[in-house]
C-alpha positions, 0 to 999 in steps of 0.5 A: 092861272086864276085857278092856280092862284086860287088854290094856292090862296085857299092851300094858304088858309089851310093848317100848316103841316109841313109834314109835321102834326099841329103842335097843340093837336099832337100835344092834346093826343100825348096828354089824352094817351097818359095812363093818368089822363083815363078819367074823365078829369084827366081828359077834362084837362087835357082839353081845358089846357088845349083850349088855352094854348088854342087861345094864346095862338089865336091872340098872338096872330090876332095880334100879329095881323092888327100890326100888319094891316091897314088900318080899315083892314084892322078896324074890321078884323077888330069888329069880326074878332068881338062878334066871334067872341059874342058867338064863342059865348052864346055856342058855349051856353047853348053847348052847356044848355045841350050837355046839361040834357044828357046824363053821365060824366062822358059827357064831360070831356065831350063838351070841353071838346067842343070847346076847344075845337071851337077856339081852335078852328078861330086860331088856325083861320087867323094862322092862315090870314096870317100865312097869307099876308107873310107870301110877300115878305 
């Protein structure tokens, strides 16, 4: 039975699909498809709009979980939150100091990839705090 409940814990910090592709994913492939999006602007901004909608979902459920926990809980989700936001910064120095070594403008894209992959494995992890403390509502 604690096996059980630990899987269902563990399927609950999972991204949420119901069947469904994540909507900022699905929306990041639409745009990268676009015959306009070829160039290495186009894929550029397809990326920098993902990492904003990525951000907007982690403040909101960042937001969501400081108005539903206890206060301690808080308080630590407050400390957890600034230190990923100090870690952010220094990942996204040390992945500029790394592109800046490589030549060529496919690199571009790559970076903002990395960025946005960044912001968006912290939006889906607080997603699924969130999801975790919804099971009793």
């Amino acid at each position: 039975m604690l096996a059980l409940s630990l899987i269902a814990a563990l399927a609950m910090t999972a991204p949420a699909t119901d069947g469904k592709p994540d909507p900022t994913e699905a929306a990041l492939a639409a745009c990268l498809a676009k015959d306009g999006n070829a160039s290495t602007a186009g894929q550029t901004g397809c990326e920098d709009e993902a990492a904003r909608a990525y951000d907007r979902r982690m403040n909101a459920a960042y937001t969501a979980l400081l108005r539903r926990l206890p206060a301690g809980a808080g308080a630590q989700l407050r400390a957890a939150q600034r230190s990923w936001i100090a870690f952010r910064d220094a990942e996204m120095k040390a992945s500029s100091a790394f592109f800046e070594t490589r030549q060529g403008t496919m690199y571009v894209p790559m970076q903002a990839a990395d960025a946005t992959a960044l912001i968006r494995d912290r939006a889906l992890a607080l997603e699924g705090k969130l999801r975790i403390l919804q099971i009793d509502d």
